[in-house]
N, C-alpha and C positions, 0 to 999 in steps of 0.2 A: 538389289541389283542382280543376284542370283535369277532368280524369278522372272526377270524384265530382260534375263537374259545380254546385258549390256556392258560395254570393256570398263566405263568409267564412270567416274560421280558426275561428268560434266554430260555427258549421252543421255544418262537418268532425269537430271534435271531440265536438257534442252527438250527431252521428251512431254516432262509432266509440263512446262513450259507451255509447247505444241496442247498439248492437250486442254489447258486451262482458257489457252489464247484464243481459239475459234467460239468457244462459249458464249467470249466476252465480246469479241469481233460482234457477232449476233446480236446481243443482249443493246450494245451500243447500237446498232441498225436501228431497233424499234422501239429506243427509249426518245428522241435519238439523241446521242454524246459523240461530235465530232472528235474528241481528245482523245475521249476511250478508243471511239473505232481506230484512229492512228496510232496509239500506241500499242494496242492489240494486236494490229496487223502486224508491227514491225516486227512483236517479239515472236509471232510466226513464222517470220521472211527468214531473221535468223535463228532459230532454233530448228527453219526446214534444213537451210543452208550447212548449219554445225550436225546435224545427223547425216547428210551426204557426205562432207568432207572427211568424217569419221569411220565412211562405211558402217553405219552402224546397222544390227541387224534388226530393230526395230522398222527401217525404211522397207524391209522386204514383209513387215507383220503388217506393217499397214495397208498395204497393197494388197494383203490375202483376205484384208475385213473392210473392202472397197472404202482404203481411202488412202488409193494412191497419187503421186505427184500430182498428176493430172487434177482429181478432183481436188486438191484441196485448194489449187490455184483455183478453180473453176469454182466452187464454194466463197473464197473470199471476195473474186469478183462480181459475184450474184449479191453478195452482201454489199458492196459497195452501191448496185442498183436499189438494194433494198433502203440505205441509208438515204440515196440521194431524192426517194418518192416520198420518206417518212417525214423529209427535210422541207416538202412542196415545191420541189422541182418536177414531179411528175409530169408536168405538161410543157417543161420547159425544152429549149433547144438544146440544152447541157444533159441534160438525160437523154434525149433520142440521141445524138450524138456519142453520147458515151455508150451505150449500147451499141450501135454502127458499130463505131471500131470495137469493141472488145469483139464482138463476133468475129468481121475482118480479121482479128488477131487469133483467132480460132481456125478462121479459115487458110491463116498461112501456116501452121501446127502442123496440117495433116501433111504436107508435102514437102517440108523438112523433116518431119519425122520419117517419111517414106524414105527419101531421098538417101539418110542419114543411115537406115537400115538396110535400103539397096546397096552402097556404096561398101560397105562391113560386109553384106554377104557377096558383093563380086569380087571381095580383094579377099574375102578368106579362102587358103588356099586347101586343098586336100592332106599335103602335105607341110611340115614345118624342117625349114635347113638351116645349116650353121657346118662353112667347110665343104659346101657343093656348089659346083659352078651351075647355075641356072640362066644362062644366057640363051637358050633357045625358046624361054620364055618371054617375053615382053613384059616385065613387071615395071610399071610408071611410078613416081614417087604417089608416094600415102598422103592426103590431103593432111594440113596443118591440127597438131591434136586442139588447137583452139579453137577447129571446126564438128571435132568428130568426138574427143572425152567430154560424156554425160551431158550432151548434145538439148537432153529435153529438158534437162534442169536447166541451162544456159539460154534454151528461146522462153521457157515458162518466164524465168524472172525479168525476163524484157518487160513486164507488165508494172514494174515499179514506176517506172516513170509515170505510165497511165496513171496508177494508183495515187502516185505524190500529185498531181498536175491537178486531179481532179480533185483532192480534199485540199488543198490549197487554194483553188480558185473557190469553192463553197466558204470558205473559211474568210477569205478575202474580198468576196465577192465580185472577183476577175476573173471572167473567163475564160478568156483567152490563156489564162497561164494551163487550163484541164484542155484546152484545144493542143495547147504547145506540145504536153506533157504523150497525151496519145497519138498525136502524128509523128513524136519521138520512139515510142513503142513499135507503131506501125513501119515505119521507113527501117527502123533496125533489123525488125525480122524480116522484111523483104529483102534489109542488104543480105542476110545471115544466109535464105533462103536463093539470094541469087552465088554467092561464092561458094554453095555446096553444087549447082546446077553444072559449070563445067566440067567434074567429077565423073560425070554419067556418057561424057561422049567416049566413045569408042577405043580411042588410044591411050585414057585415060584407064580404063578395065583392064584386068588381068586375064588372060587365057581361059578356057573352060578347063575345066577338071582331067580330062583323058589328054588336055596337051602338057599339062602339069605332068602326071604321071608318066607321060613318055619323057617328057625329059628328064626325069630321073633316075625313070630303068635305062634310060640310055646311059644318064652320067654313070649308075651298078656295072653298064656291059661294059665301060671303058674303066672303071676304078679299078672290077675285079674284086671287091673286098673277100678276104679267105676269113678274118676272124671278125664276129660280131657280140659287140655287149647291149642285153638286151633286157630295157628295164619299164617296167608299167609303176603309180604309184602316186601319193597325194604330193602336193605341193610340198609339204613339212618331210617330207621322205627323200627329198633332192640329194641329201647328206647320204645317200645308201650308192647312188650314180656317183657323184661327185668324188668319193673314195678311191675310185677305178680309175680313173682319169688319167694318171700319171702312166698308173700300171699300161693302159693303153698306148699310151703314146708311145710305148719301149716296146710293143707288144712286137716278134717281130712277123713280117708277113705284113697286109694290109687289111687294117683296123676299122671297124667303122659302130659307132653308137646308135641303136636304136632305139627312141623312146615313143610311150604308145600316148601321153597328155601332155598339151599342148602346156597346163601350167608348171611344168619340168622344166621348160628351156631360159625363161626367166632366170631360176635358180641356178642352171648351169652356170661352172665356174669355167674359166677360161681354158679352150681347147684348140689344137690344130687338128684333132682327129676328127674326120668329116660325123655330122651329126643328122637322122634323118627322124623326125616326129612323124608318126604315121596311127592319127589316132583311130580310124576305121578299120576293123578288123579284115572287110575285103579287101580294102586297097593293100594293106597288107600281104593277104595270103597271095594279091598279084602280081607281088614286087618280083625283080626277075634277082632272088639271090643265088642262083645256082652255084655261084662259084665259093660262096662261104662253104667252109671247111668245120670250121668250129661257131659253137653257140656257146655264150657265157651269162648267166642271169644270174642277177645279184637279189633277187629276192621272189620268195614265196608267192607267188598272185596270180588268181584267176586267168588274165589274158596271156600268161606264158603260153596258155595249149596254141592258141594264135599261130606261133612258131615253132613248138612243141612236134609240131605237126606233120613238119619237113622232114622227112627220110634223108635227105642227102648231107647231111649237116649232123655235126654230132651234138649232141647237147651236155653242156656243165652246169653243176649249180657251184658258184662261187662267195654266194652271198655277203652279208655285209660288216664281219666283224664273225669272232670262231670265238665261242663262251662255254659256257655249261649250263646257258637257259636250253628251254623245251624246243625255243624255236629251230636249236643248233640241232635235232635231230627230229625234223618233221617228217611225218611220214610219206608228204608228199615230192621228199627229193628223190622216191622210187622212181621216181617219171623220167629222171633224167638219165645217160647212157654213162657218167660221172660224175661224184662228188669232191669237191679240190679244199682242201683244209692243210690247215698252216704246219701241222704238226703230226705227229704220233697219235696225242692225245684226241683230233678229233677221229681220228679212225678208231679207236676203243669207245669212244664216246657213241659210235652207231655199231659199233659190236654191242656194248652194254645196252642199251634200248632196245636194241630187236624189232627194228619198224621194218625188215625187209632191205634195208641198201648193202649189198653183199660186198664183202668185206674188197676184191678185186677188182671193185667200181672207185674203189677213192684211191687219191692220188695226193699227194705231200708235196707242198708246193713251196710252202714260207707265208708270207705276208708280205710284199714289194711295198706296201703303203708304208712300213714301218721303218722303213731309210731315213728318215729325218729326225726320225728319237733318237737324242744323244745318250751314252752309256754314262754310268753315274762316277764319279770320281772320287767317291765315300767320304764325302763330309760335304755340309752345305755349303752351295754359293756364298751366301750372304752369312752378315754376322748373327743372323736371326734364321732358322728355319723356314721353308715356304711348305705350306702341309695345301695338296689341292683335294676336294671337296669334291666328286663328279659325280655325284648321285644314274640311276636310270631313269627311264621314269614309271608311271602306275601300271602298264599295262593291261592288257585289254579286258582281265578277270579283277575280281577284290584279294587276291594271292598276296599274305602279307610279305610275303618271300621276294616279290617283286623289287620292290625299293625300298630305302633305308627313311625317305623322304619321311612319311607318315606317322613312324613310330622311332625312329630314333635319329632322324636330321638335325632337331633343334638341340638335343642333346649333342651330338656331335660338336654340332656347331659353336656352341654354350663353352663344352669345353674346353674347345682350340681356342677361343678368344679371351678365356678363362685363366688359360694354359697357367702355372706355376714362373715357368722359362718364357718368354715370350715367343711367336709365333706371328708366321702371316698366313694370313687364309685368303687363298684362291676359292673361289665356288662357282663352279660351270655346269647347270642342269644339263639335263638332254634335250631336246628341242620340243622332244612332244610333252616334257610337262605341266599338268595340270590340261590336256587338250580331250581327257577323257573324264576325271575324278576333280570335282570340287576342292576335296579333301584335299588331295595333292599340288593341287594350284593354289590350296590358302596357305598350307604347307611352307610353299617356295616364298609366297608373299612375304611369310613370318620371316623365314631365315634372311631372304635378300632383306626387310627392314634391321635386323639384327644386325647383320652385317655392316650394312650402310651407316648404322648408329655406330658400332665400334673402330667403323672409321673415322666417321669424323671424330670421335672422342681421342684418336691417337693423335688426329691431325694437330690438338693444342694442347699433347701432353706434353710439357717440358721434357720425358725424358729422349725426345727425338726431336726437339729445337733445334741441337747444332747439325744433326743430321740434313735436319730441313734445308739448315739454312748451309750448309757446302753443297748438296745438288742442284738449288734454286736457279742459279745460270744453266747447267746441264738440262734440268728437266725441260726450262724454256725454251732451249735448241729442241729439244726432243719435242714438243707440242709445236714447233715451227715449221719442223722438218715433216712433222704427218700431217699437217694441215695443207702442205706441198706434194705429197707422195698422194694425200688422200685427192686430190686437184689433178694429179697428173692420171692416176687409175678411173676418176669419172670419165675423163676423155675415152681412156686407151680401150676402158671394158663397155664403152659404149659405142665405139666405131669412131668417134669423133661427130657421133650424131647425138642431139638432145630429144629428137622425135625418130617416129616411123614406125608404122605396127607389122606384124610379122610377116607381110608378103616382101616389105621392101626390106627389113633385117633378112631375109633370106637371101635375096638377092645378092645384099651389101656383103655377107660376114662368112667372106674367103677366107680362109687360113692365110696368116701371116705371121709364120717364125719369128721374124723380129718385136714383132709386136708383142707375140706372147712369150718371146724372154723375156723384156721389159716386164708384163708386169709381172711374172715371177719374181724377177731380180727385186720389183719395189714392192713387193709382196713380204719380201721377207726384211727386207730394211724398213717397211710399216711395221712388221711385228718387233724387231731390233727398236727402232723408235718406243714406241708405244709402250714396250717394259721398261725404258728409259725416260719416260712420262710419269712412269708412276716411282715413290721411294722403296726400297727393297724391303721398308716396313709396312708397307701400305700392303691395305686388304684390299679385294677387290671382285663383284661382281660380275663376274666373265660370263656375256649375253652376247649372239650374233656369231654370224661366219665368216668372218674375216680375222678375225683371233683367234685361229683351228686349236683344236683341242693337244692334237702333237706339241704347238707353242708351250701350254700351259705346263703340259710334261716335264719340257725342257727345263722352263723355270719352275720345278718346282723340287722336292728336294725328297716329295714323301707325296702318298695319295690315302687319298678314303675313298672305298664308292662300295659297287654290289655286284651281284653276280650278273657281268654282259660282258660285252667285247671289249668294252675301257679296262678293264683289271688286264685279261689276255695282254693287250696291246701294250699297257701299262707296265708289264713285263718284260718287254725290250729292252729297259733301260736299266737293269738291277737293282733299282731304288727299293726302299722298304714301304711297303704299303699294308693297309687293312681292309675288311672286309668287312659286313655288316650281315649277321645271321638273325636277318628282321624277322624271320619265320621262326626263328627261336628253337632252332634244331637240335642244339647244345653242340659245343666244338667238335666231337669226336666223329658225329654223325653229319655236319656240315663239310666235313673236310672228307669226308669218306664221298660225299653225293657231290663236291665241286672240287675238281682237278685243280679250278685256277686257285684254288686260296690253300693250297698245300704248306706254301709258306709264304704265306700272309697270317698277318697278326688278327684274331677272329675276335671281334666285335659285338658285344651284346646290345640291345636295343639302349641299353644306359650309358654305352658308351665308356664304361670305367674304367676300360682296356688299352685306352687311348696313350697313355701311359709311357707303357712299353713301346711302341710305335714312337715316339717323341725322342726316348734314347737311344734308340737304333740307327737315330737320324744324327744324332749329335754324341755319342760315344760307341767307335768302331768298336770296343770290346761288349757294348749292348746289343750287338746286332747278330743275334744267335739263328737267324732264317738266313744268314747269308749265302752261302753253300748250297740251300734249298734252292734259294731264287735261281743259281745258275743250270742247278738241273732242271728244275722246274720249266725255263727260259726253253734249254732245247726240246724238251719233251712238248710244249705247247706249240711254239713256233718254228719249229726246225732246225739245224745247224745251221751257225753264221756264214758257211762254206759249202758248196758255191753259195754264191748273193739267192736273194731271194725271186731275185727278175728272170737268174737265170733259172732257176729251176722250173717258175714258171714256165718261159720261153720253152724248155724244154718238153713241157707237159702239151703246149700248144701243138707244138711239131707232133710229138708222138699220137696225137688224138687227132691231126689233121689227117696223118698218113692213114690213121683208120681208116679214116671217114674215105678218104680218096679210094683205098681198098676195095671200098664195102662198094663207093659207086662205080666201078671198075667190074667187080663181081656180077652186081645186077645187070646190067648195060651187055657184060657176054650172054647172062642168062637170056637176054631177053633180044638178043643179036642186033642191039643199039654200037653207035663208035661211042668209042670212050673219051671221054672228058677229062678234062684234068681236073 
């Protein structure tokens, strides 16, 4: 599977399936075995079918070693001509005929396919919105995606019918059922091809491109936006934008998101702060932001210079989480005119590296994302301990120092379920694991099957029967209650629309307040639910974004992870947690090179440490890092005093006024009026 590059056992086999199937399709032609060709052909039709609906990446390898969609339809049906001359129909009126139409079916291809691709590129816009009024645009609704999602897979297999019509009537020796069969083929893609043709008249199209963009710098010159968060990045990277989000919405001044890919808005979580995707760098560098004040970028990447670029605007790096990895002091945050870090520590943290970011460029702001982690109340929730599991992932070198995953996960994990005391275990990977390293994706596999096994083995151990059985009405409210929350959130985070691709969600997805209290409010009565789903001894493999990692905090009582932002952040709550010194540093030297595990309990790749961590949680005279945690707490993240919003806010104001300054300054030099 490695090698074939494929997510499943069931991709593998539809694959070898495909591969085995066209051989015999053939072989049957010129033997010739009506049974064989149909049942050959079927187990092609589906295993083309189970590789698209899979996405699998195979569908793209076969396209690059000419034997895409297209051909392999066009191959089967060549073999069906080949079967029905081998059969001495060659001169019959069933074979010219069935040629006729399969051509004609050929010939209606090309102009739905055109059709289908014109219609995609007049509706893609320049730009992508979410919280800007674009009504000086004329955007028409998006034709039905039963028209338009994988469009040539849906007219290709119109051809079944031909197919069944015609070896059925051979078989039966009726013709009229292969006559039936392909004027059934034929009529549908002519229907298909007539309900894509309204599409292309005039009022159905979207604007050109320079009316797009003026309506937008227009809606810029009437917003005014002063602050902008400005993020480029892969799909799996959404979670680095997503963070801010809140922080935005308090931001004071007016706010506005900029992202540079288009597969970012998908993943966006719900916002009233207007949102603008602008994936071409010039239409970028045309936008009219004159009046932003401040720039805020949440991560590292090539397209920053994009905006970088702008004098009048001041730039921040704010990034995505304040650790004591490499990335926390890159050398390329010189570029920016401030660096904003939660604490103390990360200001010594680029005193100590020496990359250049001079010590009067950073600014102590707090963390605002960390208002939802509750403070700890020194002793567990539950009658059981909750120990959470939050691994990093491999990152981008073989650095054993990266994650605990590789070389001491399973241990970790062995032992919590192990535990002496009993224990529940949360285990919440990072998003990007195993998306670089085999190793660490077989890694995750092992532990999630471990896990999953020591669940169910609690599920029918006697000594949590009665427990079972007094939540058994609770739980069922609770699975009732999110199967309604999770019903009411399809609707609310999809507009109330089940279709419409990005020109008309642009159009549609104006900020609405009430909307998005709503689903904050059932945002967080789903996570309330949902930890009332499960029993407070249950273990559980915490997968997806909608169960945010702050939840998992709340309920949990004690953490393991490594050296990123989760331990930092993990520190809000003054719980007892560990650290994993996968690089095998030895404690005295691990704690000297990472501020956050000062006091955190340090972790050998064996894991044997685990120990002390367990009674820290459950006997307050065990917990000897206490004291540590709360100095540690403000050293990393700031005082609790002022909030962490305000200090930001504060930081926005102060580095607006710069910027205002600086454009003030220039504007005399250069005997321009001044702008605000």
């Amino acid at each position: 599977m490695r090698l074939a590059r494929v997510g499943s056992a069931s991709e593998l086999a539809a694959a070898l399936l495909m591969a085995l199937g066209f051989p015999c399709i053939m072989l049957a032609a010129l033997l010739p075995d009506l049974w064989l060709f149909a049942g050959a052909a079927a187990v092609t039709y589906l295993a083309d079918r189970h590789l698209h609906r899979r996405g699998s990446y195979l569908i793209n390898r076969l396209s690059a070693v000419r034997a895409g969609l297209s051909i392999r339809f066009l191959v089967r049906q060549l073999l069906l001509i080949l079967l029905l001359t081998r059969m001495g129909y060659g001169e019959a009126t069933l074979f010219y005929t069935t040629v006729a139409c399969l051509l004609a079916f050929y010939a209606l291809q090309a102009p739905q396919s055109a059709i289908v691709t014109l219609i995609k590129n007049r509706r893609r816009l320049p730009v992508v919105t979410r919280n800007v009024d674009l009504e000086r645009v004329r955007i028409p609704d998006a034709p039905r995606p039963l028209l338009m999602n994988r469009a040539a897979e849906k007219m290709l297999h119109l051809d079944v019918f031909a197919m069944v019509g015609v070896l059925v009537a051979v078989e039966t020796d009726v013709h009229v059922i292969a006559y039936a069969g392909l004027a059934v083929t034929l009529v549908l893609a002519a229907c298909y091809l007539a309900a894509l043709v309204p599409y292309l008249r005039p009022k159905r199209i979207v604007g050109p491109d320079a009316k797009v963009l003026g309506a937008v710098d227009t809606w810029l010159r009437e917003y005014q936006p002063t602050v902008v968060l400005y993020f480029s990045g892969s799909k799996d990277s959404a979670y680095q934008v997503n963070m801010w989000l809140e922080t935005m919405a308090q931001v004071e001044g007016r706010p506005l998101i900029l992202l540079r890919e288009r597969v970012i808005l998908p993943q966006l979580n719900t916002t009233s702060v207007p949102v603008i995707c602008v994936p071409g760098g010039v239409h970028l560098m045309n936008l009219d932001l004159s009046s932003v004040r401040v720039a805020l970028y949440a991560a590292n990447v090539g397209k920053n210079i994009h905006l970088l670029r702008v004098p009048t605007m001041k730039h921040v790096f704010i990034g995505h989480g304040d650790s004591d990895k490499i990335a926390s002091v890159n050398p390329y945050s010189k570029a920016y005119d401030e660096v904003w870090t939660a604490g103390r520590a990360g200001r010594d943290r680029y005193a100590l590296a020496d990359v250049g970011v001079r010590d009067e460029d950073i600014a102590e702001v707090g963390r605002p994302q960390l208002a939802p982690i509750r403070s700890w109340s020194g002793a567990p929730k539950n009658p059981i301990p909750t120990v959470l599991y939050a691994p990093t992932w491999e990152g981008w070198d073989d650095n054993p120092g990266n994650t605990s995953l590789l070389l001491a996960g399973e241990n970790i994990v062995r032992r919590l379920l192990n535990a002496e005391k009993p224990v529940r275990l949360l285990y919440k990977p990072h998003p990007f694991t195993g998306t670089r390293s085999a190793k660490a994706k077989a890694a995750h596999q092992r532990i999630t099957a471990m896990i999953e096994k020591a669940a169910a083995e609690r599920a029918t151990d006697p000594r949590w029967a009665d427990e079972a059985a007094a939540l058994r009405s609770v739980q069922a409210e609770a699975r009732a209650e999110l199967t309604r929350i999770e019903a009411r959130l399809d609707v609310l985070t999809s507009g109330g629309q089940t279709f419409g691709d990005e020109a008309e969600l642009s159009r549609d997805s104006l900020a609405d307040p009430a909307r998005e209290a709503e689903i904050a409010r059932l945002r967080d009565e789903w996570n309330a639910a949902s930890w009332r789903a499960l029993g407070w001894w249950e273990h559980k493999v915490v997968t997806g974004a909608r169960m945010r990692l702050y939840d998992c905090f709340n309920e949990s009582d004690a953490m393991v992870s490594d050296i990123s932002s989760v331990v930092s952040d993990f520190i809000a709550s003054g719980k007892p947690y560990a650290v994993t010194d996968s690089a095998a540093l030895g404690e005295d030297e691990f704690r000297r090179q990472n501020t956050a595990v000062r006091a955190a309990v340090i972790l050998s790749n064996e894991a044997t440490e685990l120990g002390a961590l367990l009674a820290a949680v459950s006997d307050p005279a065990a917990d000897t890092l206490a004291t540590d945690r709360r100095e540690l707490k403000e050293y990393l993240l700031g005082p609790d005093e002022p909030t962490s919003i305000v200090q930001f806010n504060r930081a926005v104001e102060a580095l607006a006024a710069r910027s205002a300054a600086r454009n003030a300054g220039v504007a005399r030099n250069v005997g321009e009026p001044v702008s605000g």
